[in-house]
C-alpha positions in Angstrom: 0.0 0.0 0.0 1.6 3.2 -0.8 1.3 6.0 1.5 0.5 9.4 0.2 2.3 12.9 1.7 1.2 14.7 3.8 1.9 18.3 4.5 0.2 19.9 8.2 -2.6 17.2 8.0 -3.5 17.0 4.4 -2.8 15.6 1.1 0.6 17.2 -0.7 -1.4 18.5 -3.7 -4.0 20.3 -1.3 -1.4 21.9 0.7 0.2 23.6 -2.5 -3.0 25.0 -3.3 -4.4 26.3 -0.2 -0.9 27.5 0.5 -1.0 29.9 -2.8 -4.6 30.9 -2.6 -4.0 31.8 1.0 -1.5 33.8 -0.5 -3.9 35.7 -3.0 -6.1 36.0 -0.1 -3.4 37.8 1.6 -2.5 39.7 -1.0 -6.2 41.2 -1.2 -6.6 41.8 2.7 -3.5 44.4 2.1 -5.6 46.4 -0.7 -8.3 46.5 1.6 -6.2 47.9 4.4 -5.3 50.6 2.2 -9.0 51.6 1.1 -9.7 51.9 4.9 -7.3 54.5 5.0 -9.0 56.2 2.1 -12.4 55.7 3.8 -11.5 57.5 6.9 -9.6 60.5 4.4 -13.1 60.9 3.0 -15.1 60.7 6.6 -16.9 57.4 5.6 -16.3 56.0 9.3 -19.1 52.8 8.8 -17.3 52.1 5.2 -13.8 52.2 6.6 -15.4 49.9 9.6 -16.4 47.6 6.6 -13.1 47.4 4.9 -11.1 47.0 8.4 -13.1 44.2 9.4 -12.9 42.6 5.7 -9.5 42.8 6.0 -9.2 41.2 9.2 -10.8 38.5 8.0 -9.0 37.8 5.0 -5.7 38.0 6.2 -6.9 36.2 8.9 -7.8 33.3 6.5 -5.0 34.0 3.9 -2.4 34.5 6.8 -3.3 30.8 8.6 -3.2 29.0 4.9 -0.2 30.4 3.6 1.4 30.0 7.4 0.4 26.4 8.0 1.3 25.1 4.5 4.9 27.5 3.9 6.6 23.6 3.6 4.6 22.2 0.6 6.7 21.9 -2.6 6.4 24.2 -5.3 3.5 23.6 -7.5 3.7 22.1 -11.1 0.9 22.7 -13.6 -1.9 20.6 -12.5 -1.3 22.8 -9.2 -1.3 25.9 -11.1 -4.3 25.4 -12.5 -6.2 24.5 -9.7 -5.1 27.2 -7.5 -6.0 29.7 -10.7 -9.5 28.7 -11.2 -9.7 28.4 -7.3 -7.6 31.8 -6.9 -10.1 33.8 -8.7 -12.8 32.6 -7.0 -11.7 33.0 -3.3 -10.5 36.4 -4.4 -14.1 37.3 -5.6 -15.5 35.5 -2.3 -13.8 37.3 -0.3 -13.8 40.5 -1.9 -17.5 40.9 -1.8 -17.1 41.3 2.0 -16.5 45.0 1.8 -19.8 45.2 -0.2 -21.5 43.4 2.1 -20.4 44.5 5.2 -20.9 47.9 3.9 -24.3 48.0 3.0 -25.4 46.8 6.4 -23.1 48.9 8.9 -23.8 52.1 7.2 -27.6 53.7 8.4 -29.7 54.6 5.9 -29.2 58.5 6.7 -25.7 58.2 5.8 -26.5 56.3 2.6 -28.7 59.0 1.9 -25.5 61.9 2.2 -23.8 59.9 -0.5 -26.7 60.4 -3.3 -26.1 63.5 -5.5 -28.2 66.5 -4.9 -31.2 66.7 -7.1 -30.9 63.1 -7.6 -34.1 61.3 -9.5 -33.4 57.5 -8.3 -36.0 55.0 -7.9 -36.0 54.3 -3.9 -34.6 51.4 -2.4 -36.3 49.5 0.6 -33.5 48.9 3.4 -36.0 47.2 6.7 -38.9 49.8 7.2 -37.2 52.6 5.5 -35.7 53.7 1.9 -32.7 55.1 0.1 -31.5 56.4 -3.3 -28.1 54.6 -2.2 -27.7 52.2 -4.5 -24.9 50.9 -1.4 -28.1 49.4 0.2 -28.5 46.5 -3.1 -25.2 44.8 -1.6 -27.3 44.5 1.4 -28.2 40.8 -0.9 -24.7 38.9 -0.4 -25.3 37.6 -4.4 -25.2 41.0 -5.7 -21.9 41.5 -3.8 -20.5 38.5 -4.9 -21.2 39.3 -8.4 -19.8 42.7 -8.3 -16.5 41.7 -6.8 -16.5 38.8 -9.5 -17.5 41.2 -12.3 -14.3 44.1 -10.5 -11.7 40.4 -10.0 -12.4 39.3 -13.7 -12.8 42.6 -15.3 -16.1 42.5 -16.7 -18.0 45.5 -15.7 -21.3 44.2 -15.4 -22.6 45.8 -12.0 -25.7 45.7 -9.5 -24.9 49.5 -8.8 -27.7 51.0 -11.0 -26.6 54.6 -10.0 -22.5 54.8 -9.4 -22.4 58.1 -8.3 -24.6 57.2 -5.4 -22.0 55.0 -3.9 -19.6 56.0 -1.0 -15.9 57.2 -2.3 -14.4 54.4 -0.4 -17.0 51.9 -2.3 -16.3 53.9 -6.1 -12.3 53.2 -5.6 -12.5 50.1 -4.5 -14.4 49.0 -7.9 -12.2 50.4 -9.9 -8.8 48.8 -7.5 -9.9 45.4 -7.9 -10.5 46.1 -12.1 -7.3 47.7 -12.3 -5.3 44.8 -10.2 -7.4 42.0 -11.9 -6.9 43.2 -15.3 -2.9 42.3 -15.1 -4.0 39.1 -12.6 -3.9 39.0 -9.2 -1.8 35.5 -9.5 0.7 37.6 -11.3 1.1 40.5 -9.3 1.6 37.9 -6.2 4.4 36.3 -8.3 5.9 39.6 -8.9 5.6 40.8 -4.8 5.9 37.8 -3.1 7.3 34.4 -5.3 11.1 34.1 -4.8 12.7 33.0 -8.2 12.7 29.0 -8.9 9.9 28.7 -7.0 7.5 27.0 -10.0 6.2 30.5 -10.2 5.9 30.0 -14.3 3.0 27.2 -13.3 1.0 29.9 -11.8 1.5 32.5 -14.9 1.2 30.2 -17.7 -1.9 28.6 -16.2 -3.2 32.1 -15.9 -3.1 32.3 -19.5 -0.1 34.0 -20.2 2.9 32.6 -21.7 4.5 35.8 -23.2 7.9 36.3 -21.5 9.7 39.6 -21.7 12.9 38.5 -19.5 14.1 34.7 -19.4 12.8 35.1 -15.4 9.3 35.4 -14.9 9.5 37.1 -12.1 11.3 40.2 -13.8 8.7 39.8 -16.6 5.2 40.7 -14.2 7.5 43.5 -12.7 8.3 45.1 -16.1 3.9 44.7 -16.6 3.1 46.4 -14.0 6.1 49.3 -14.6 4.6 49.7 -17.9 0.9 49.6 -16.3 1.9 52.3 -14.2 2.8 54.4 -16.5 0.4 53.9 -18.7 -2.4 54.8 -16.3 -0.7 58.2 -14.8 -0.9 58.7 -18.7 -4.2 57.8 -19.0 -5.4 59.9 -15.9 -3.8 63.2 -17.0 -5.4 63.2 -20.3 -8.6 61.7 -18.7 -8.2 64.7 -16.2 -7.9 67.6 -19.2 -10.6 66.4 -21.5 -13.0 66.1 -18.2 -12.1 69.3 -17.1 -12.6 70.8 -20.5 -16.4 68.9 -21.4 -17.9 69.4 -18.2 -16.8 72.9 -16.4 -19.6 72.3 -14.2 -17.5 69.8 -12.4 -15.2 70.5 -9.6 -11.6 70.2 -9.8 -11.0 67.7 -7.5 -14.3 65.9 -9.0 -12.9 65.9 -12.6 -9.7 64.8 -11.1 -11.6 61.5 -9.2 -13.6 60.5 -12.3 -10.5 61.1 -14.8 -8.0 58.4 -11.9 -11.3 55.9 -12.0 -12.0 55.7 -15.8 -8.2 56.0 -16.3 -8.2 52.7 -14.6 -10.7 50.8 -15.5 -10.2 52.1 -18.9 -6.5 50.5 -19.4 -7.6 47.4 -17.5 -10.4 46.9 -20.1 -12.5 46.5 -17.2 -15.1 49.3 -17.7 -16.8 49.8 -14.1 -17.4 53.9 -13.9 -18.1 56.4 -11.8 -20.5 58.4 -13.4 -24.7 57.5 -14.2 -24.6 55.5 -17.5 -21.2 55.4 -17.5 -19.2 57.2 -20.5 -22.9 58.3 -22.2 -23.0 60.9 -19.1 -20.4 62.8 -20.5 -21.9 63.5 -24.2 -18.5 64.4 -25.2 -16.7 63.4 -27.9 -13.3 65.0 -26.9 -13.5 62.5 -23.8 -14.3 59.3 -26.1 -11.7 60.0 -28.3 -9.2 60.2 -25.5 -10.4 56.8 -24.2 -10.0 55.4 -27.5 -6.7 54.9 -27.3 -6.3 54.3 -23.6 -8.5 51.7 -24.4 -7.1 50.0 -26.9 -4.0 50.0 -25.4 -4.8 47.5 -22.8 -5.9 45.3 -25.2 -2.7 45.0 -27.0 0.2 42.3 -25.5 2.5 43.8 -22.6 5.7 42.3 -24.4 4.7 44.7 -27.6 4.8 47.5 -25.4 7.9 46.8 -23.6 9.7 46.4 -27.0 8.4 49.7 -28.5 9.2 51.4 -25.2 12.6 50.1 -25.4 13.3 50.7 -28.7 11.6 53.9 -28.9 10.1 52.2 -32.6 6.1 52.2 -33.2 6.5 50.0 -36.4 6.8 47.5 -34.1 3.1 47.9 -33.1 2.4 47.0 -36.9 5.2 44.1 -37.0 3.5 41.8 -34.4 0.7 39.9 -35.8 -1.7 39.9 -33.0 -1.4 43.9 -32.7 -1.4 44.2 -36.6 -4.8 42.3 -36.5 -6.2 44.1 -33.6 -6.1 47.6 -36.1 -7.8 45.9 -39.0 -10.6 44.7 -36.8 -11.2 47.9 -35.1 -11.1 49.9 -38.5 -13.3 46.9 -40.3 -15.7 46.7 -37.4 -16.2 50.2 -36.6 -16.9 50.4 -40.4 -19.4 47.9 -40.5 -20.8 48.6 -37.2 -21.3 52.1 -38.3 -23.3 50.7 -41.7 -25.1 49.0 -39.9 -26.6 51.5 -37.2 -27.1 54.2 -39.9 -29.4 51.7 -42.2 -31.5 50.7 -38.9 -31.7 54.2 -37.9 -35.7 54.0 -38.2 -35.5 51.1 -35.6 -33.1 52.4 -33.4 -34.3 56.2 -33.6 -34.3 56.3 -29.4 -30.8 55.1 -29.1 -29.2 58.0 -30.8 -29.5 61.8 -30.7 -29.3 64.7 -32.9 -25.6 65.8 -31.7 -24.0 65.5 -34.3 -20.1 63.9 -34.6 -18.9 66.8 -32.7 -21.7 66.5 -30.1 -23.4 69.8 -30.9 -27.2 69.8 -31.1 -28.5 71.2 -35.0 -25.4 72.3 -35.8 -24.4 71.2 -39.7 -21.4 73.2 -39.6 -19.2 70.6 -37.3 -20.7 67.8 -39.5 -18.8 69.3 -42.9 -15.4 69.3 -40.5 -15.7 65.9 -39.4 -16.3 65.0 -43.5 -19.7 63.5 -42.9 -22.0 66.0 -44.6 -20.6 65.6 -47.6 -21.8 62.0 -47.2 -25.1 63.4 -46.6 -25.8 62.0 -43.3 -27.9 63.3 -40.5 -27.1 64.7 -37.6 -28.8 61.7 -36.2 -26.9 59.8 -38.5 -23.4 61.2 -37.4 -24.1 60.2 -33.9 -24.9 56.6 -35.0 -21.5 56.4 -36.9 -19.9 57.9 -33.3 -21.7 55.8 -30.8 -20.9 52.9 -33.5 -16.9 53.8 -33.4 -16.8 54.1 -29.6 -18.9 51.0 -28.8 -17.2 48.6 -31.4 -13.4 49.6 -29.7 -15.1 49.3 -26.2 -16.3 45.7 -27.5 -13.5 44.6 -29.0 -11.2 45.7 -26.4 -13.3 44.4 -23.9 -13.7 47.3 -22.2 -17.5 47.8 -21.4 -18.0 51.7 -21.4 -21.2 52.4 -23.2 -21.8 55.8 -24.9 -25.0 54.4 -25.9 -28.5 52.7 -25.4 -27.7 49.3 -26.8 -30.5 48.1 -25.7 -32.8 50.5 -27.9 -30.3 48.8 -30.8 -31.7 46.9 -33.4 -30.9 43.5 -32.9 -28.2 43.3 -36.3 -26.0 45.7 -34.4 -26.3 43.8 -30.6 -24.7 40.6 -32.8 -22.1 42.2 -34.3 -21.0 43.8 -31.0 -21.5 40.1 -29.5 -18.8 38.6 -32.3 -16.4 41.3 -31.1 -16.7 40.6 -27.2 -16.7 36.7 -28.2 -13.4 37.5 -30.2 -11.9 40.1 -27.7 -8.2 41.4 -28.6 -4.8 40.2 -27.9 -2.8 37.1 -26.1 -0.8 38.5 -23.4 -3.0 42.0 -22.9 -5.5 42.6 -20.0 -8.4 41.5 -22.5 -11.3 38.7 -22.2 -12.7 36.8 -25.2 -10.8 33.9 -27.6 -8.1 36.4 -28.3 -7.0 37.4 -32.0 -4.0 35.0 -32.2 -7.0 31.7 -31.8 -9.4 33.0 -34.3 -6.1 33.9 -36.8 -5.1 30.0 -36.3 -8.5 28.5 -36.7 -8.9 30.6 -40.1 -5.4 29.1 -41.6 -5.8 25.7 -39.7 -8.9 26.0 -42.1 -6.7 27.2 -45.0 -4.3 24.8 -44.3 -6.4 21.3 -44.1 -8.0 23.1 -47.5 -5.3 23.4 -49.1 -4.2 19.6 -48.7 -7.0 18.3 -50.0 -5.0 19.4 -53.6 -2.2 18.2 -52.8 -0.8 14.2 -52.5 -0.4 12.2 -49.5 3.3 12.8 -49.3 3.6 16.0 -49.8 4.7 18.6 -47.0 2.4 21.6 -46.3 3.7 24.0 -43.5 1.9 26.6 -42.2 3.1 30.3 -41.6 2.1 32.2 -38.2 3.2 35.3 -38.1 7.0 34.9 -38.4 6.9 31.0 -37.6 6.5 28.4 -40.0 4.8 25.6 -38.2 5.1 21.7 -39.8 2.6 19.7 -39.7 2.6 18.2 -36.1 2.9 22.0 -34.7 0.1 23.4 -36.9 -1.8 20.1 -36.0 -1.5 20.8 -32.3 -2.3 24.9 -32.3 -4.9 24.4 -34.5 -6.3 21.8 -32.2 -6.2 24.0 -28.7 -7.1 26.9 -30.6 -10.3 24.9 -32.0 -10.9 23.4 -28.4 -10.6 26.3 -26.7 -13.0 28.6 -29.0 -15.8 25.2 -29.3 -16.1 25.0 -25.5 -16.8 28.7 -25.3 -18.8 29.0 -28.4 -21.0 25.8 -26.4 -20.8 27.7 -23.1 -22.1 30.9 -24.7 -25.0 29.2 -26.4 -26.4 27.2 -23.1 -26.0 30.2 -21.4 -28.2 32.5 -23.5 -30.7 29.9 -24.2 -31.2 29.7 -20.2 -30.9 33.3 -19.7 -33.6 34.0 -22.5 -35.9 32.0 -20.2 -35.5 34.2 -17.0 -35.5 37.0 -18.7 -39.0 38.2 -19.7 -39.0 41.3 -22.1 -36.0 40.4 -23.7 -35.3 38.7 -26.9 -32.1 36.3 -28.0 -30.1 39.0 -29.5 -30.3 40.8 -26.0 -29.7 37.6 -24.2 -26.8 36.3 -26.3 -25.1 39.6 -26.2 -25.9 39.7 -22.0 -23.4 36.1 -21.6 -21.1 37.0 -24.4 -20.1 40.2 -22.7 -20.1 38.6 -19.3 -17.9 35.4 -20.6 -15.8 37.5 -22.4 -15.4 39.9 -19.3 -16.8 43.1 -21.1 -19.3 44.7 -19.1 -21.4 46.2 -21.9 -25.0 45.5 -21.1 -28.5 45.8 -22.6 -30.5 46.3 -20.3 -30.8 42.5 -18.6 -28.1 42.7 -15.8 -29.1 44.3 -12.8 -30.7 44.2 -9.1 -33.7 43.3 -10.2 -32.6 39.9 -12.3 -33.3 36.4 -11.6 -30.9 35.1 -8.8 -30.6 31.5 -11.6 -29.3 34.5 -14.0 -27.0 36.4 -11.8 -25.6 33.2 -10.2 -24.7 31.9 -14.5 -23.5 35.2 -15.3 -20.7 35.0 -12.1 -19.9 31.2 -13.1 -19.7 33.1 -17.4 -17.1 35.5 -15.7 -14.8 32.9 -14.2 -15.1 30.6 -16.8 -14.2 33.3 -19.1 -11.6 34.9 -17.3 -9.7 31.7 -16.9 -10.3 30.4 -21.0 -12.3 27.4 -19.6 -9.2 24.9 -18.8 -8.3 25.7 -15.2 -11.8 25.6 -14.4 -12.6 21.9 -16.5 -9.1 20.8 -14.1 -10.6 22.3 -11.1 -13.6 20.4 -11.0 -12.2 17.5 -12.8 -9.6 17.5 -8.8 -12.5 18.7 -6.9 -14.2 15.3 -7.8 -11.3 13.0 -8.6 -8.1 14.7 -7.0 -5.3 15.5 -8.9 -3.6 11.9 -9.9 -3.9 10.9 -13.2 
């Protein structure tokens, strides 16, 4: 009989993992202690309460797993896996505590001092009284849950109908955990606290990213999140300018706060916002076309960014294949997009306004500088074409701000923003979705088995990928995960909309379809379906579509497959 190790108690294999999702755990009871501190700065006493006891708690729990199991060996794949698709989850868990424990410590009075004034909210039933707070819906521990899954995985879907409503305390905390989850929690704990050799490349690769930029992959997440944080003190000061400049009605320090939130959430394609119907609030296309870029740029792979910082060479951009691909799609879409929304104007009237391009009401002038009215289109029609622009990058990217009312769409438009979220942008970036580099293999494994059918039996067909040239057992085995990988979603996508169409009276497929393929390919955009009000068999399949999604199905299949069977072949 052969005796299994043991580490503390339990199995080898278990210790490894609750040893590194202990550590996760821990990692996330720091960011709360720092929001406390930000609670208190703002005068949110019950808030900071929340977060101080939330973080007790976790690093309570992450402090006794990572402590009690520091002698387990290092974990190998099967162990990265696991403690990925596990990971994520106890990171959402325990992340909807502050939510939670928020929306019951705080009175209803003070919920009340956080609404805006000469707010028009629908009222919110908290015991025998009400509030405009939209704080109080967390007050139901699955709406919590499923905004700290949709923050952790970067989708944007939320329960908060009415963001500005929400404490300071509660606002930055949504946009931290977007921000931190769109590089990966599991690597920013390999980058703070893995030493090297220490099977940390388990844990990244099994997070989806094999993409080096040193030969140690511990230097590798460092030289992300250097390049993350530039990018977002970037992103903030233009956010900041083109905020301060659309709406002067705004105070300094409030431009400031929304510009550092959408900054954030905007580079880590995650899309939660600050602001009442997020982007759309603004009306301004000076602040869409400075998220444009900011959001495209976290949908293109970190190692492209660290060579064209270090070489100082944008061509590079254009060189790589995934990034190359990434441009064509969002000129083509847009384009398409854009077609379509203008021809369906007459069923889509309500989701578009007479602004113009340049977002001034009856105004021609603006139209014949932007080159539209030389294409005789409408006002109405120019602000199709720019709704269409912004909310085909904020698809594709993965993003979720909405400058529009998809859900007054007509349904041609919904699907082709739904093949956009499905596809999502680049390997190695901070975006959901398939990723550009499958879909490219799956059309030339297509090409490629095509093109044999021509040819004899003995001769040799090699396939080119970007600058490799694959023979045929290498284009035989990426074809084959690519294919895998994009079936199970395509199958997960399709069960979920056909159960979500069921719970969800008033809405069609189009609306339903496009509700799962933005929350499995961590989006955020919405039409209308995801909110407080749902059914609790929707809400609980759009948190299990975010996981999934976020981990590109495997670590969850080998999760379940250990949680059953345990991890020996």
């Amino acid at each position: 009989m052969v005796r299994r190790k043991t580490v503390a108690g339990v199995s080898t294999d278990l210790a490894i993992i609750l040893r590194d999702v202990g550590a996760l755990v821990l990692m996330q009871a720091a960011l709360m202690g720092f929001t406390v501190l930000l609670a208190l700065g703002f005068g949110e006493y019950y808030v900071a309460l929340a977060f101080l006891l939330a973080a007790v708690v976790t690093a309570a729990v992450g402090g006794i797993a990572r402590k009690t199991f520091e002698d387990a060996p290092n974990p190998v794949m099967k162990h990265g896996m696991v403690i990925a698709a596990a990971g994520w989850f106890a990171t959402a868990v325990f992340g909807s505590i502050p939510f939670f424990l928020a929306a019951h410590l705080t009175p209803v009075s003070v919920m009340d001092s956080y609404v805006p004034a000469g707010a028009n909210y629908d009222p919110i039933r908290v015991g025998g009284a009400t509030t405009l707070s939209s704080l109080a819906y967390f007050q139901n521990p699955l709406h919590a849950l499923f905004e700290s899954m949709s923050g952790w995985t970067g989708s944007g879907l939320t329960m908060a109908v009415h963001e500005p409503s929400l404490p300071r305390a509660v606002q930055w905390w949504r946009s931290l955990i977007q921000w931190v989850g769109g590089v990966g929690v599991i690597v920013l704990t390999t980058a703070i606290l893995a030493r090297p050799g220490s099977g940390s490349y388990a844990l990244y690769q099994a997070e989806t990213r094999e993409e080096r930029i040193h030969p140690s992959i511990i230097h590798t997440v460092q030289t992300v999140w250097r390049i993350f944080l530039l990018y977002t003190v970037l992103a903030v000061v233009a956010l900041f300018v083109a905020i301060l400049w659309s709406e002067p009605r705004l105070s300094t320090f409030e431009s400031f706060w929304q510009a550092l939130n959408h900054a954030m959430t905007g580079l880590s394609t995650g899309g939660f916002s600050v602001t009442d119907n997020s982007i759309e609030s603004y009306d301004s296309p000076l602040v869409e076309g400075v998220l444009l870029p900011i959001m495209t740029l976290g949908a293109i792979a970190f190692p492209i960014h660290y060579v064209v910082l270090r070489d100082r060479d944008p061509d590079e951009l254009f060189s790589d294949l995934q990034t190359r691909w990434l441009f064509i799609l969002l000129a083509a879409g847009a384009l398409v997009l854009s077609v379509q929304n203008v021809v369906a104007l007459s069923e889509a009237r309500g989701a578009f306004t007479e602004t113009g391009w340049l977002g001034l009401q009856n105004v021609r002038i603006p139209l014949a500088w932007a080159g539209f009215e030389s294409l005789g289109l409408s006002p109405l029609a120019a602000d199709a074409v720019r709704d269409s622009v912004f909310q085909f990058v904020s698809a594709l990217t993965c993003t979720g701000f909405q400058s529009s009312d998809i859900g007054s769409w007509g349904a041609g438009g919904k699907l082709i923003l739904s093949g956009a979220m499905v596809l999502g942008g680049a390997a190695g970036s901070t975006v959901g979705g398939i990723k550009i580099i499958r879909g490219y293999l799956i059309s030339k494994g297509i090409q490629w088995e095509f093109s044999r059918v021509f040819l004899p039996s003995s001769a040799v067909v090699n396939a080119k990928i970007g600058t490799r040239v694959l023979d045929r057992h290498q284009m035989f085995e990426e074809f084959s995960e690519a294919a895998i990988v994009s079936t199970l979603w395509i199958i997960l996508l399709i069960t979920g909309s056909v159960i979500l169409v069921n719970v969800a009276p008033g809405f069609g497929y189009a609306d339903a379809l496009f509700e799962v393929a933005s929350a499995q390919g961590n989006v955020g955009l919405s039409t209308g379906i995801t909110g407080p009000t749902m059914s609790p068999i929707a809400e609980g399949m759009l948190i299990l579509n975010m996981w999934i999604g976020r981990l590109e199905i495997f670590p969850v299949l080998v999760f379940l497959r250990s949680a059953l069977f345990g991890l020996e072949p």
